[in-house]
C-alpha positions as CSV (number, residue, x, y, z in Angstrom):
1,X,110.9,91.8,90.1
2,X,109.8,90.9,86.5
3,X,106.9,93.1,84.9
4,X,104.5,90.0,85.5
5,X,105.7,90.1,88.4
6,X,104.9,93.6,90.0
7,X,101.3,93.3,87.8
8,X,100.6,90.2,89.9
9,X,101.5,91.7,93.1
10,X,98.6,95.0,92.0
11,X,96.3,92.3,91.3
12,X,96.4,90.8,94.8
13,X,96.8,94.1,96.5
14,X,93.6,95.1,94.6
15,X,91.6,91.8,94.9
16,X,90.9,92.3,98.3
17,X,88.5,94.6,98.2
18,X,85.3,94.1,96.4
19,X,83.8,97.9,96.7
20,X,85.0,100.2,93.9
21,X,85.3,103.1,96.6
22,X,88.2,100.9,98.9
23,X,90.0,100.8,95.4
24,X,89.3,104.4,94.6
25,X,91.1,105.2,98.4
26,X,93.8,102.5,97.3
27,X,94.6,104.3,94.2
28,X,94.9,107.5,95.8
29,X,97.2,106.1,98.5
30,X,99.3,104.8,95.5
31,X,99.7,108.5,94.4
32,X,100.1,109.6,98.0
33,X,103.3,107.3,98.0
34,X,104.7,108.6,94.5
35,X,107.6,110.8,95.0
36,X,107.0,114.3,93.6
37,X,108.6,114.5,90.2
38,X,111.5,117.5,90.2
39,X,110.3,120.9,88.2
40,X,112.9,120.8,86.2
41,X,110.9,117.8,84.8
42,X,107.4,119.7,84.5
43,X,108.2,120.5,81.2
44,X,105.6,121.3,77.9
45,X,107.9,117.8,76.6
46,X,107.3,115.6,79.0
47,X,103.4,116.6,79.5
48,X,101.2,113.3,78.0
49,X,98.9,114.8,75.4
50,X,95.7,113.3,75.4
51,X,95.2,113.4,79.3
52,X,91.9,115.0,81.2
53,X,94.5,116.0,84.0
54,X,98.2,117.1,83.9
55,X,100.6,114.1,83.5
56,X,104.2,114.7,83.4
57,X,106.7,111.6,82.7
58,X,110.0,111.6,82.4
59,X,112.5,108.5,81.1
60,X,116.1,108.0,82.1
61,X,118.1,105.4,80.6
62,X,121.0,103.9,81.9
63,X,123.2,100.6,81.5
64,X,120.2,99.3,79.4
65,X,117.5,100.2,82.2
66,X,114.8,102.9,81.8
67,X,113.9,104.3,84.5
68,X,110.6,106.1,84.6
69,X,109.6,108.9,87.0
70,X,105.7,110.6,86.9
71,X,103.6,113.1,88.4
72,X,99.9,114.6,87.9
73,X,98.2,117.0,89.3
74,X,94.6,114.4,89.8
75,X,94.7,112.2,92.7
76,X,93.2,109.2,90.9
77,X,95.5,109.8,87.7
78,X,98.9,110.1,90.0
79,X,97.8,106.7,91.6
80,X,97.5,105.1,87.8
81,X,101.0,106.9,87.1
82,X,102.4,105.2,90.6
83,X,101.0,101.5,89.5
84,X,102.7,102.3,85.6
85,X,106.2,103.4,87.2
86,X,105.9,100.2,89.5
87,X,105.1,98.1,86.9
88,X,107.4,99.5,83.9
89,X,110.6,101.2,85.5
90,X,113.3,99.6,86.2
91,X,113.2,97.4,83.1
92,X,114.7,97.1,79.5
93,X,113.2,98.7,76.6
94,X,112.7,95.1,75.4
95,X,111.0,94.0,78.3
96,X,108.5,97.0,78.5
97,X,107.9,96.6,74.7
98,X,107.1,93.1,74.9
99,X,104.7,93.2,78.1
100,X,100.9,92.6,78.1
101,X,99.3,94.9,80.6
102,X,97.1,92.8,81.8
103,X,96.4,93.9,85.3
104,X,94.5,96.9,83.4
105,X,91.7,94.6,82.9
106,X,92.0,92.0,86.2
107,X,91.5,95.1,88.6
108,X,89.0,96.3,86.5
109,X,90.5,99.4,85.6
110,X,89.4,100.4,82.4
111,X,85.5,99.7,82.9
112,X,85.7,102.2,86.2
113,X,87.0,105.1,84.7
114,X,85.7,107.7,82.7
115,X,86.1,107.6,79.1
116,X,88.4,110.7,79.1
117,X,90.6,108.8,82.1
118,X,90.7,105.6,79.3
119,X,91.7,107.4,77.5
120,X,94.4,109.6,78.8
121,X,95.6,105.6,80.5
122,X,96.1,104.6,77.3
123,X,97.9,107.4,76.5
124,X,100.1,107.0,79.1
125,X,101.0,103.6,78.1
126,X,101.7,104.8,74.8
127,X,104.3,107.2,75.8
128,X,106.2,105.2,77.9
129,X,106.4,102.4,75.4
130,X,107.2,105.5,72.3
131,X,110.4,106.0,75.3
132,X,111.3,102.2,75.6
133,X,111.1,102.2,71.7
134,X,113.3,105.3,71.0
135,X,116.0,104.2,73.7
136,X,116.2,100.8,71.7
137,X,116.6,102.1,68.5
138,X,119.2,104.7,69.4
139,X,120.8,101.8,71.2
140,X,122.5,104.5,74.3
């Protein structure tokens, strides 16, 4: 599935409830369903600064594909990390440098979270697209 393509299908699954509670439950069965990340991976490297909660992400590339793996230790915040490894792993670092996350804004995301949860979001984004960059420079 393309990046678009996996944002769409978020949209949908989030469009069909109205009540910001149902997508508060949906978000934490997103995290629910995230596989726990290894501990070999809960490193002081791969922890996102700029995050209320602890967010770990590691990046993998291989045969031009990074593939992104996450974990926090908030409910909410592991179901955001869920929805960004849906969206963003599996792709090139072109691809994930050139996408518009737009179903931040058509769920409604960003206006139901506290300003320290935007925040740490954002930085989130951020790292995984400082990974896509540095595997496209070096070029692996």
């Amino acid at each position: 599935m393309t990046i678009n393509e996996e944002q769409n299908r978020i949209i949908e699954e989030f469009s069909v409830f109205d009540d910001w509670m149902d997508k508060y439950a949906l978000l934490i069965d997103l995290g629910n369903s995230l596989s726990s990340l290894d501990e070999k991976y809960k490193t002081e490297s791969n922890l996102i600064a700029g995050c209320q909660s602890r967010v770990w992400l590691q990046a993998d590339y291989e045969d031009g594909i990074i593939t992104f793996q996450g974990e926090s230790d908030a409910v909410i915040v592991r179901g955001i990390v869920s929805m960004l490894i849906t969206i963003l792993s599996g792709h090139t670092p072109k691809e994930i440098l050139d996408a518009d996350l737009y179903f931040i804004e058509r769920i409604g995301l960003k206006e139901h979270l506290s300003p320290t949860r935007s925040n740490g979001l954002v930085a989130m984004v951020k790292q995984m697209r400082m990974y896509a960059l540095a595997f496209q420079v070096k070029g692996v």
